[in-house]
KOLSELUM-597685 format. One line per field, with one value per residue (C-alpha): residue number from 0; x, y, z; residue in three letters. Coordinates in Angstrom, 1 decimal, decimal comma, padded with zeros to 4 digits, always signed. Example, Ala and Ser with C-alpha at 12.3 -4.5 7.8 and 13.67 -1.06 7.14 Angstrom:
<nulos>
k (0_1) .
px (+012,3_+013,7) .
py (-004,5_-001,1) .
pz (+007,8_+007,1) .
r (ALA_SER) .
</nulos>
This chain:
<nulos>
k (0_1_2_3_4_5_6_7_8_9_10_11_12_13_14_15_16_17_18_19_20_21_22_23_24_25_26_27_28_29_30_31_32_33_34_35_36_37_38_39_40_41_42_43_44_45_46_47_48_49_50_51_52_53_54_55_56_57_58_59_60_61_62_63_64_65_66_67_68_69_70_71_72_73_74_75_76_77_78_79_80_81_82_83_84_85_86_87_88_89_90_91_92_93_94_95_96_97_98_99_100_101_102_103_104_105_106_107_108_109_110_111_112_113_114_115_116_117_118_119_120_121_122_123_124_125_126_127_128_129_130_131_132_133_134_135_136_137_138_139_140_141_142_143_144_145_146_147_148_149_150_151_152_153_154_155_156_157_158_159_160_161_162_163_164_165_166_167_168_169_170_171_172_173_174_175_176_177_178_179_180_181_182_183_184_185_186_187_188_189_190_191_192_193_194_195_196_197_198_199_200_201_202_203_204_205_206_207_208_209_210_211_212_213_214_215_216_217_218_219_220_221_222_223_224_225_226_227_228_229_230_231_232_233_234_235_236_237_238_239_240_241_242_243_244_245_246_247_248_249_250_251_252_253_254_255_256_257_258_259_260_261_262_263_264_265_266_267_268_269_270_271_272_273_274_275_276_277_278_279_280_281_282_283_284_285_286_287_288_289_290_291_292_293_294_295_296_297_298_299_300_301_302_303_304_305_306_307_308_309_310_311_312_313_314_315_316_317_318_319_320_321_322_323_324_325_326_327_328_329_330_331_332_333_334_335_336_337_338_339_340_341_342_343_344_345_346_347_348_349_350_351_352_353_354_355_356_357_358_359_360_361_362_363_364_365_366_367_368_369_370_371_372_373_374_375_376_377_378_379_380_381_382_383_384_385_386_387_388_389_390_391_392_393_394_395_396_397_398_399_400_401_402_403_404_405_406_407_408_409_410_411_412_413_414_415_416_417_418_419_420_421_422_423_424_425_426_427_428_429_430_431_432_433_434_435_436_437_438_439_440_441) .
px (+029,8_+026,3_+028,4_+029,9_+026,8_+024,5_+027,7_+027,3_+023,8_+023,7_+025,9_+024,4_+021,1_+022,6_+024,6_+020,9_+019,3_+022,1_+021,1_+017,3_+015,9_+014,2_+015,9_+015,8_+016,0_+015,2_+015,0_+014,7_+011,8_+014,8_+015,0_+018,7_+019,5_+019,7_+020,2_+020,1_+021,5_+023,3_+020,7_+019,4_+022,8_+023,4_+019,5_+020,1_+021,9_+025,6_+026,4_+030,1_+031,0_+030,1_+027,1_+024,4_+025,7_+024,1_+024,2_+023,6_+020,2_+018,1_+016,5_+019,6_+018,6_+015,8_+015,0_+012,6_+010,2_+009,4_+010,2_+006,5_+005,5_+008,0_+007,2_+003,4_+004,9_+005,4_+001,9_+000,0_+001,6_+000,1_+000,3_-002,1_-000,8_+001,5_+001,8_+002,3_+002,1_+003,9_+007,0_+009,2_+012,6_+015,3_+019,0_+021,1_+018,4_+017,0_+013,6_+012,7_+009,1_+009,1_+006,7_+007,0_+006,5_+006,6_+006,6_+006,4_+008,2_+007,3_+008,3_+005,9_+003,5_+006,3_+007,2_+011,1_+011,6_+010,3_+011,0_+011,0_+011,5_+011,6_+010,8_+011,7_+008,4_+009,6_+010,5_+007,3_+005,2_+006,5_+006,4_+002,9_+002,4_+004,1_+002,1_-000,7_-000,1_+001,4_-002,0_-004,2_-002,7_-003,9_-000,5_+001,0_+004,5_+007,1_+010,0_+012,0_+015,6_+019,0_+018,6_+015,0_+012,9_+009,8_+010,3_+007,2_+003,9_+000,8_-002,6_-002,6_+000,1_-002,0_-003,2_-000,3_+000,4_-001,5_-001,2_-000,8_+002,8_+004,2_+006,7_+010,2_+009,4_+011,7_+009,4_+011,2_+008,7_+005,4_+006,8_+006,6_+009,4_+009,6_+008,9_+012,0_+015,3_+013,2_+012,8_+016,5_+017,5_+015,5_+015,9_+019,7_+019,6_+017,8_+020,4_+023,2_+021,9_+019,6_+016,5_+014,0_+010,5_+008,4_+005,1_+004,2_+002,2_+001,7_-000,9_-003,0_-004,9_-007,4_-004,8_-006,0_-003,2_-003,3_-000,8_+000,7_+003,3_+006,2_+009,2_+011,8_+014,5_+017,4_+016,6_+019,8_+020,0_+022,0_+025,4_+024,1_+024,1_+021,8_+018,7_+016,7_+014,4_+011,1_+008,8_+005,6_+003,4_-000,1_-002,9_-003,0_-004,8_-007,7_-005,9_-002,3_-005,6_-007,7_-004,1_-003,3_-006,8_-006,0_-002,5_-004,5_-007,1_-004,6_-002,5_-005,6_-006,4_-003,0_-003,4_-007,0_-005,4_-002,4_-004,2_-006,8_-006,2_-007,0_-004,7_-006,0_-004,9_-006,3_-005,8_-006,5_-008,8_-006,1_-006,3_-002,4_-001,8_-001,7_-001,5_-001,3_-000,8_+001,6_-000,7_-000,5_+002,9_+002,9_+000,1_+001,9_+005,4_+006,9_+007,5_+005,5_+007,9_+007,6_+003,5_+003,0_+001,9_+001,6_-001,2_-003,0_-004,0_-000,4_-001,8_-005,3_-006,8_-007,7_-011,0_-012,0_-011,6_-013,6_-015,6_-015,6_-013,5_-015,1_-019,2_-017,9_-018,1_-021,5_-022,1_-019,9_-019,1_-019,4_-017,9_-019,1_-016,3_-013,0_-010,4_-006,6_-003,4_+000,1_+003,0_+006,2_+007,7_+004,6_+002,6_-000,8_-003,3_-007,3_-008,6_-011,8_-011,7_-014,2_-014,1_-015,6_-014,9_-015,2_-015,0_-013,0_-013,2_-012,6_-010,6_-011,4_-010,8_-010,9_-010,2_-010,1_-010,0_-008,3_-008,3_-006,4_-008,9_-007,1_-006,9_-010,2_-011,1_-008,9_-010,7_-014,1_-013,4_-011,9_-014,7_-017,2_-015,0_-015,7_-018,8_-019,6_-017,8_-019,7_-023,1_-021,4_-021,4_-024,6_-025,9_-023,8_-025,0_-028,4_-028,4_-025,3_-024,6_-028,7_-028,4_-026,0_-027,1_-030,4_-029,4_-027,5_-030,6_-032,7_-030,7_-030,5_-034,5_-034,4_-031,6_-034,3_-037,5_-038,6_-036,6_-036,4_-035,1_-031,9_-028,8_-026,7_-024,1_-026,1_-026,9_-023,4_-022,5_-025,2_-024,2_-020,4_-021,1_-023,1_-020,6_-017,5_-020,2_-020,7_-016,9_-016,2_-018,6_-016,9_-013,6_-015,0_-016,1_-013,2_-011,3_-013,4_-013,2_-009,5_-009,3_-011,4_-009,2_-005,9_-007,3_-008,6_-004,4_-003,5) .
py (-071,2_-071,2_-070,6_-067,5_-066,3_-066,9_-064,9_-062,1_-062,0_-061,9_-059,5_-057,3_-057,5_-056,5_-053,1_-052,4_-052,5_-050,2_-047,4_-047,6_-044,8_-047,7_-049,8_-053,4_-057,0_-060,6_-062,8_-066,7_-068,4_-069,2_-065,5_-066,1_-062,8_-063,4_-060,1_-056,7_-053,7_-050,4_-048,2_-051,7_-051,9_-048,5_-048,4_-051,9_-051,1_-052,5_-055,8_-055,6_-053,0_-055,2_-054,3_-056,3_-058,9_-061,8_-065,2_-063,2_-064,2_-061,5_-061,5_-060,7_-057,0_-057,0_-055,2_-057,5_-055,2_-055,1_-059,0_-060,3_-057,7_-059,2_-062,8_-062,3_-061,1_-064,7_-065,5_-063,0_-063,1_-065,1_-065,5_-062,9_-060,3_-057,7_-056,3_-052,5_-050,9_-047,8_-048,7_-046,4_-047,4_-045,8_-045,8_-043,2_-042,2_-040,8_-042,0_-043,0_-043,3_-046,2_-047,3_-051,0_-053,8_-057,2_-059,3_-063,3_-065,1_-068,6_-071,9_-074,8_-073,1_-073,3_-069,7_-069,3_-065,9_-062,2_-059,7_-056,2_-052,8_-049,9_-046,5_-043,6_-041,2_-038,5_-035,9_-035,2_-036,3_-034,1_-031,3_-031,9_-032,4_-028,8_-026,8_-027,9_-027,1_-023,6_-022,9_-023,3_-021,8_-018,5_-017,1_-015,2_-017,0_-016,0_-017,4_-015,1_-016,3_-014,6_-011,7_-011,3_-012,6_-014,3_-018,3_-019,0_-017,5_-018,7_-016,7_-015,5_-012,7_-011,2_-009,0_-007,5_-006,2_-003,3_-006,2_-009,8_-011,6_-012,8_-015,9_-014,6_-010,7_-008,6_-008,0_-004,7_-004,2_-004,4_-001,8_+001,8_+004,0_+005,1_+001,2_-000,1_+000,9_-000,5_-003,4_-003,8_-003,3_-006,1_-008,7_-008,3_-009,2_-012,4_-013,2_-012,5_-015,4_-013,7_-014,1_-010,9_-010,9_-007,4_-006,4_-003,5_-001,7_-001,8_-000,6_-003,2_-003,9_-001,3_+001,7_+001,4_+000,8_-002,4_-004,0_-007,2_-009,9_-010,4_-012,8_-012,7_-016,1_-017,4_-021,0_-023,4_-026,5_-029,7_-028,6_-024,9_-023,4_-020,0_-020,9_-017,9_-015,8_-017,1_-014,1_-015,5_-012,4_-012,5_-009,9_-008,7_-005,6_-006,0_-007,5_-004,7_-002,0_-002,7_-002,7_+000,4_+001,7_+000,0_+002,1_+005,1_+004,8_+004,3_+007,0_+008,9_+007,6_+008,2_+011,9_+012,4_+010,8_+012,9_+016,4_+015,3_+017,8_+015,3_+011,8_+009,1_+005,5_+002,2_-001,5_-004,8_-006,8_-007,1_-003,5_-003,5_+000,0_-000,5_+002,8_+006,4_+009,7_+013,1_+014,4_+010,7_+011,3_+014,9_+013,7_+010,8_+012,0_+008,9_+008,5_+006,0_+003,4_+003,2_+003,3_+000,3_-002,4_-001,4_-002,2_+001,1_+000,2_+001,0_+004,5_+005,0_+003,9_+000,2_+000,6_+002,6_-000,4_-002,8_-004,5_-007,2_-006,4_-008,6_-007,4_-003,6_-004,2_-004,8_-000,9_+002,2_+003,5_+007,2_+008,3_+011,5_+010,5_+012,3_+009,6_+010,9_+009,6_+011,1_+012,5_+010,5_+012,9_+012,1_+014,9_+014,2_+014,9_+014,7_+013,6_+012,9_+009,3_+008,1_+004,6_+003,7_+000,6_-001,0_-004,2_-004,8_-007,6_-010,7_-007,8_-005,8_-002,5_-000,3_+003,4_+006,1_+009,6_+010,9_+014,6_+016,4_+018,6_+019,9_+023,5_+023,1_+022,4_+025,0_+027,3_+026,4_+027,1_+030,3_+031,2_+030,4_+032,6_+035,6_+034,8_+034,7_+038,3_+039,8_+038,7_+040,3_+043,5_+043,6_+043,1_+045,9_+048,1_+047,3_+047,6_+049,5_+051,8_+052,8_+054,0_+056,8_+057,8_+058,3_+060,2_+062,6_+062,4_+063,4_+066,5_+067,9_+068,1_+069,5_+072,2_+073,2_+073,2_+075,2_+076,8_+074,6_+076,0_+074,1_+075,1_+074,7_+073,1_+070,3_+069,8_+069,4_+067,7_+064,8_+065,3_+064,9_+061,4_+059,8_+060,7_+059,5_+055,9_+056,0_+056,5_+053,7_+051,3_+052,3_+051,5_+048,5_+047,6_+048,6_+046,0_+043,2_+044,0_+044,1_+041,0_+039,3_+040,9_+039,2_+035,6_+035,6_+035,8_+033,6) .
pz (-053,3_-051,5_-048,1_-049,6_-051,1_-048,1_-045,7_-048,7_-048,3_-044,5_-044,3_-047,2_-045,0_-041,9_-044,1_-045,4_-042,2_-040,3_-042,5_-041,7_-039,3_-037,3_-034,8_-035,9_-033,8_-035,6_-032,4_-032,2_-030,7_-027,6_-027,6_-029,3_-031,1_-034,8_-036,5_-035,2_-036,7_-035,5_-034,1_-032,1_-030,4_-029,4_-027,8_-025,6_-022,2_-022,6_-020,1_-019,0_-021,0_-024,1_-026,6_-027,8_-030,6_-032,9_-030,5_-027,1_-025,3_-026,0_-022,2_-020,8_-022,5_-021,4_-017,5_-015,6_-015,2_-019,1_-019,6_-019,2_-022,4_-024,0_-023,5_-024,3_-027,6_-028,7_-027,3_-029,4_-032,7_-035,3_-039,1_-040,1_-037,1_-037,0_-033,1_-032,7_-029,4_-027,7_-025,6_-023,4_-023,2_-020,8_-021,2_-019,4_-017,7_-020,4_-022,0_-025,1_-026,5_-029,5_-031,4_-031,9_-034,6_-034,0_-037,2_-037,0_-039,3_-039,6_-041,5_-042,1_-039,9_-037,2_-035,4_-035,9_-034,9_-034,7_-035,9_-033,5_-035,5_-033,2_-034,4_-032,1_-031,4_-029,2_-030,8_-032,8_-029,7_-027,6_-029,9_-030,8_-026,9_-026,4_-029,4_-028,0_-024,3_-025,7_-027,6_-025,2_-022,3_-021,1_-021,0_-024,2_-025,6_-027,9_-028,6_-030,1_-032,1_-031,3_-033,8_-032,1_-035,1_-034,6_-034,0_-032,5_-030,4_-029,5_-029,7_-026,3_-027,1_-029,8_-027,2_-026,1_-030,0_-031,8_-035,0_-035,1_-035,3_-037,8_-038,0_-039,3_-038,2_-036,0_-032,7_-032,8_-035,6_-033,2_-030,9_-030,4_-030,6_-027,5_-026,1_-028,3_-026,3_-023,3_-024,9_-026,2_-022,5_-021,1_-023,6_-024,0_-020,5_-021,1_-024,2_-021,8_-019,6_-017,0_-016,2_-016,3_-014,9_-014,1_-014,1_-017,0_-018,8_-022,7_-024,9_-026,2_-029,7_-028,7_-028,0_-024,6_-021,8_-019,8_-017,1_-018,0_-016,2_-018,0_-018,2_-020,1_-020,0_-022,3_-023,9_-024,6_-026,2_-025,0_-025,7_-024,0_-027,0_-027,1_-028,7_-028,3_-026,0_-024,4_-023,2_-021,0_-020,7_-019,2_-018,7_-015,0_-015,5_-013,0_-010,5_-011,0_-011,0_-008,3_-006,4_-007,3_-006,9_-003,0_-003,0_-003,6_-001,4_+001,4_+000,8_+000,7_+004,2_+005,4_+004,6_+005,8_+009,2_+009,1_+008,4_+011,0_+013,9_+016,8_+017,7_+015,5_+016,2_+014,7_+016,4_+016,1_+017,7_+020,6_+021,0_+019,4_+018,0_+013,8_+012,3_+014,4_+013,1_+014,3_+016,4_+018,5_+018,6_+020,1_+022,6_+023,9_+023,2_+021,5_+017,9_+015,8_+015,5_+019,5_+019,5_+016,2_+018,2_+021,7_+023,3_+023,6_+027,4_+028,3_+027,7_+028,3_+031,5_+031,4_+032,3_+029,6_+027,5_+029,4_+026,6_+024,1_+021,2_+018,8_+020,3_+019,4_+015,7_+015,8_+016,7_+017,2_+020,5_+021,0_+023,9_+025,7_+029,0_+029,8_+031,0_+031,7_+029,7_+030,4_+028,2_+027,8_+030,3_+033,1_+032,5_+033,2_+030,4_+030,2_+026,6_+025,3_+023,5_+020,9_+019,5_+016,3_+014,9_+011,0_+009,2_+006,1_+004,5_+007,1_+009,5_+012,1_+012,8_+015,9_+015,1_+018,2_+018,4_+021,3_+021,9_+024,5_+026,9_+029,8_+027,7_+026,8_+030,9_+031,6_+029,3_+030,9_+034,2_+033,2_+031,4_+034,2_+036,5_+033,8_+033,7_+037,5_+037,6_+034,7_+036,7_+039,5_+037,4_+036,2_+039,0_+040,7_+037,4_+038,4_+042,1_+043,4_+040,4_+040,6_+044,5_+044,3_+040,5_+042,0_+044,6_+042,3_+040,4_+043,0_+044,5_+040,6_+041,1_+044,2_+043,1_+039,9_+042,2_+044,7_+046,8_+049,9_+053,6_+053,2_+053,4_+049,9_+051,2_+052,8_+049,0_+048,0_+050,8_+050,0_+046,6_+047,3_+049,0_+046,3_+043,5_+045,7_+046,3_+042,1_+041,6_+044,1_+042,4_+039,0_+039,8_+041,6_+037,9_+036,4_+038,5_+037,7_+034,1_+034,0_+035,8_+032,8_+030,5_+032,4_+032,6_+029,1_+027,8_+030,8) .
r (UNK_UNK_UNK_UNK_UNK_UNK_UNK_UNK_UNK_UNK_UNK_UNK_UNK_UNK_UNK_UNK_UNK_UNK_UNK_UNK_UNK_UNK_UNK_UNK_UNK_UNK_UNK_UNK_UNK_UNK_UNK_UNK_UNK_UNK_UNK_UNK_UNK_UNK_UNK_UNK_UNK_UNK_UNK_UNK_UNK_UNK_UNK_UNK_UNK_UNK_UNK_UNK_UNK_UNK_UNK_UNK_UNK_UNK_UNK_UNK_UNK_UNK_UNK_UNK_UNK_UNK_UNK_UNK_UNK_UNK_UNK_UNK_UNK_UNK_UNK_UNK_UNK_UNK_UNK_UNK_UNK_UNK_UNK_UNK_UNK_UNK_UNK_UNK_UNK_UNK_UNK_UNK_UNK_UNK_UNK_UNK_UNK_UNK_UNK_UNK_UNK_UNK_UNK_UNK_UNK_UNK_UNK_UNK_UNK_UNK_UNK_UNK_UNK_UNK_UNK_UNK_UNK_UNK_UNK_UNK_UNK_UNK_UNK_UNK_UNK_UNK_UNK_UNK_UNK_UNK_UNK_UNK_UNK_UNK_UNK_UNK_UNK_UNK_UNK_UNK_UNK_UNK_UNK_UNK_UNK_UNK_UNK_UNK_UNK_UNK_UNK_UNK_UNK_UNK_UNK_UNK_UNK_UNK_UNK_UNK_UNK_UNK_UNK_UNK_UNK_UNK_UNK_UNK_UNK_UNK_UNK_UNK_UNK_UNK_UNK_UNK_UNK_UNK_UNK_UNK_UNK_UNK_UNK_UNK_UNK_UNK_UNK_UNK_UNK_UNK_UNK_UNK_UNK_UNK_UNK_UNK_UNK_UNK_UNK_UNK_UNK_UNK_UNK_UNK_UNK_UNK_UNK_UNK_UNK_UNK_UNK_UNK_UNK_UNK_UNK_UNK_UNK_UNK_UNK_UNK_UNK_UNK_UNK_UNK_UNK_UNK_UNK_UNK_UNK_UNK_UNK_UNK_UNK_UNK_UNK_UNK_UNK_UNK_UNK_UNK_UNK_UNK_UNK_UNK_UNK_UNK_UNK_UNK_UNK_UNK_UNK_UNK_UNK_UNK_UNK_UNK_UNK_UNK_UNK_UNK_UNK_UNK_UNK_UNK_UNK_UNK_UNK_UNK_UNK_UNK_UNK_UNK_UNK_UNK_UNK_UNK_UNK_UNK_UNK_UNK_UNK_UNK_UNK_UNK_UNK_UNK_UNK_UNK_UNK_UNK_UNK_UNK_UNK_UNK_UNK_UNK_UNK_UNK_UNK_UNK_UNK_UNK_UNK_UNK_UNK_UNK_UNK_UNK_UNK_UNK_UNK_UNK_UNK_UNK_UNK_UNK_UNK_UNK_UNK_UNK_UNK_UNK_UNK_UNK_UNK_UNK_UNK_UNK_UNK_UNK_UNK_UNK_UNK_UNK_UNK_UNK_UNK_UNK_UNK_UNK_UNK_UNK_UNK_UNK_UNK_UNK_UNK_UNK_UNK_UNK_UNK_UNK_UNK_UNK_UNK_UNK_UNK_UNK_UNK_UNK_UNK_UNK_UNK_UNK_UNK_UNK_UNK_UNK_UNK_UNK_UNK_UNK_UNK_UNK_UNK_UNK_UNK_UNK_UNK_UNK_UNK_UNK_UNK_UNK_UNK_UNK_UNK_UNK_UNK_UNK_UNK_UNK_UNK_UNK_UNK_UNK_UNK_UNK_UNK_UNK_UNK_UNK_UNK_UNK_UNK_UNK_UNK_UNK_UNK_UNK_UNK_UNK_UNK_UNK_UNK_UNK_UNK_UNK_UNK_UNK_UNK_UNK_UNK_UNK_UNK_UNK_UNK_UNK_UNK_UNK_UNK_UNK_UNK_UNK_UNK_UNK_UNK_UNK_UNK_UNK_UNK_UNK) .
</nulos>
């Protein structure tokens, strides 16, 4: 009768214990296993295929790396101490974190066994570990569930709403009609499995529009069920603006460049053609493709770059020399070159100007040619034209003064020869005049 009622008891221990949410082990001072219930056995690693059972040696359970903790258990324990500590235990390689209690149980004052209760900590660890790391990070979350109500956000996304969030609220809700079929678009995207990330703008608390990072990816559980939507946004305003500020400014230095009516060319500090506009093209007859880093010595005379490229950034060069390039086709060409040069943050930057001259050249010598003839005129106005139109002058007197014992036609016929020498010098004029005419269309 006491055999049956000590089996009954036994075994109405072991049914108790194999409903209780921890994981309990009574093990002998020969670390014999005396009692250990369900959620025990299915925690200890199997040994040939067989689960952990009353009679097995507990050590045999136990992986060698954690059986020196173990055996100090025995050491520490007394009759007035309970042991707890934090455990991690892995099976499948998956971890578990455990909170342990190790109860002594003693006769006569004689250890006989412990007792080990194991309570599983992980879940609510790592979710106080994650709310924690999700309220304090700089980046906004939501975590939004499959009908798009609010599950969870942290305080970093209030600043991407025009009112705070609200657990159990469509996000629809915190949107602006003409943001909403946007917003269906992308995150129907992330329910259908895909990840979306972009950088946009959105109005902010303040009405006042700021840029902001945004990802958009499915969550799934275990069994790859569809959880929900996680959105990480963060503010990237003054970093997206001063870009776009950049942008600007370059296309407004592409345009100057372009509309500038000389060759303009930047390089490098190896004097490798970075940026060049039309005109470079139609000077040097190659398109840009061809010109973006050549070295620009492969058309302008070498020498006329015979100086230390990193020394020229400590002043600009303004050059006042003519130096010849030549035309795709051969054609020689005389330009005028100026080199300037500029420092941008850590880089270096060598622009030049490069005009062509040759018409300008052209037009100089022509011009000193119409000048040399006009000279020639005046003087001939001053000198030749005065001879004859005194002489005419002169006779006119004669013909209205006295009456002089000279034949008349010795007047005319000194008359006759300084008008034909004043027609002469005329035409001689007209000549020259034409010819500046001719040379100034040539």
């Amino acid at each position: 009768m006491n055999s049956q009622s000590n089996f009954n008891t036994i075994e109405l221990l072991k049914t108790i214990i194999d409903y209780s949410d921890e994981r309990i082990l009574v093990v002998s001072t020969s670390h014999e296993i005396l009692l250990i219930n369900k959620g025990m056995s299915e925690l200890l690693p199997p040994i040939n295929g067989r689960s952990a059972c009353v009679g097995d040696s507990f050590l045999a359970y136990v992986p060698p790396i954690k059986q020196r903790k173990y055996l100090e258990i025995f050491e520490r324990v007394d009759h007035k101490t309970t042991l707890i500590f934090q455990e991690t235990i892995i099976r499948n390689q998956e971890y578990f974190w455990m909170t342990v209690k190790a109860l002594p149980i003693y006769q006569e004052g004689v250890l006989q066994a412990i007792i080990l209760y194991l309570k599983e900590e992980i879940e609510s660890t790592i979710k106080n570990t994650f709310e924690t790391i999700i309220a304090n990070t700089q980046e906004g979350i939501i975590f939004l569930n499959p009908d798009l109500s609010i599950k969870h956000f942290n305080k970093a996304s209030f600043t991407q709403s025009t009112k705070p969030f609200k657990t159990g609220t469509k996000i629809t809700e915190y949107l602006r009609p003409d943001e909403k079929d946007q917003f269906l678009f992308i995150v129907n995207i992330a329910l259908n499995g895909t990840c979306f990330e972009r950088e946009v703008p959105i109005n902010d608390s303040t009405g006042n529009t700021r840029w902001f990072w945004v990802k958009l990816f499915p969550v799934y559980n275990s069994n790859h069920d569809l959880l929900g939507v996680t959105i990480l946004s963060q503010d990237v305003d003054h970093r997206k603006k001063t870009e776009l500020a950049l942008q600007q400014s370059e296309v407004k230095f592409r345009n100057i460049i372009e509309n500038t009516p000389v060759a303009i060319l930047t390089l490098n500090k190896n004097l490798a053609i970075e940026i060049c506009n039309s005109r470079a093209e139609k000077l040097f007859g190659y398109q840009q493709s061809d010109l973006i880093g050549c070295d620009i010595r492969r058309f302008i005379n070498h020498a006329y770059f015979e100086f230390d490229s990193e020394g020229i950034l400590s002043e600009n060069l303004i050059s006042s020399r003519f130096t010849t390039t030549y035309h795709k086709t051969g054609k020689p060409i005389t330009v005028d070159v100026s080199i300037n040069s500029y420092r941008v943050n850590t880089h270096k930057i060598i622009v030049l100007t490069v005009q062509d001259v040759t018409q300008i050249l052209e037009n100089e010598i022509k011009l000193n040619r119409q000048i040399e003839i006009l000279k020639k005129i005046a003087w001939q106005q001053s000198h030749e034209v005065r001879k004859p139109l005194a002489n005419i002058m002169g006779l006119i007197e004669l013909l209205n003064g006295e009456k002089q014992n000279i034949p008349f036609d010795t007047y005319l016929e000194h008359l006759r020869q300084s008008t034909h020498e004043l027609d002469a010098i005329v035409r001689n004029i007209v000549v020259q005049s034409h010819e500046i005419m001719r040379n100034q269309y040539l």
